[in-house]
Residue, then its C-alpha position, 0 to 999 in steps of 0.5 A: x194660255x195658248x196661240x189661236x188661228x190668227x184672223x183679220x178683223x176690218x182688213x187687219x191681221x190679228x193674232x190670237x190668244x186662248x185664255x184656259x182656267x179650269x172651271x171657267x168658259x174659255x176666252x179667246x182674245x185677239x190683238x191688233x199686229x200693228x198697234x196690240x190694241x185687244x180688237x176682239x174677245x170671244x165665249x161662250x155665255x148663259x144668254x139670260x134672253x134665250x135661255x141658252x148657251x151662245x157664243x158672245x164676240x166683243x170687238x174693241x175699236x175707235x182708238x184714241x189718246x186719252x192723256x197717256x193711255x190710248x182706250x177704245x170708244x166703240x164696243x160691239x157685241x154679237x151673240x151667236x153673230x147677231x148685235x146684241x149691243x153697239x155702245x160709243x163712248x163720246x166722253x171719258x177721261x182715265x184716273x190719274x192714280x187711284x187710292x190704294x184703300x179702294x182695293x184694301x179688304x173690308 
């Protein structure tokens, strides 16, 4: 992991991170300074439409409390800066404690 240029997103300073793991596409993470809300994340993907590599942004907003958590309710993504998907979560709730058996191994 590594320190990226910070941005501003909606008028916000961002501060980024680059994630590295080898054999895998690079992931450029950027979080909100005042909240550390993760406000966009960003790489480069096989676009199964165009049949080529693009760069994928995803930009995290409508934070709200759900019980104690505090979780997104609007997703964007843009690929190579067109909309690709807009969604809005009007309901969810978080999983108070989730049963350890879900993640035992087969």
């Amino acid at each position: 992991m590594a320190r990226t240029d910070d941005i501003k997103i909606d008028d916000k300073p961002a501060a980024g991170v680059k994630v590295s793991k080898k054999g895998h596409p690079d992931v450029t993470l950027w979080f909100d300074t005042a909240t550390g809300h993760l406000v966009k994340s960003q790489t480069r993907i096989w676009d199964e439409f165009s049949d080529k590599e693009v760069t994928q942004e995803v930009f995290f907003t409508g934070y709200a409390k759900v019980g104690d958590r505090t979780c997104f309710s609007k997703l964007t993504i843009k690929r190579d800066g067109q909309l690709f998907l807009e969604e809005e979560l009007s309901d969810f709730k978080c999983s108070e404690k989730i049963d350890p058996k879900l993640f035992a191994k087969p």
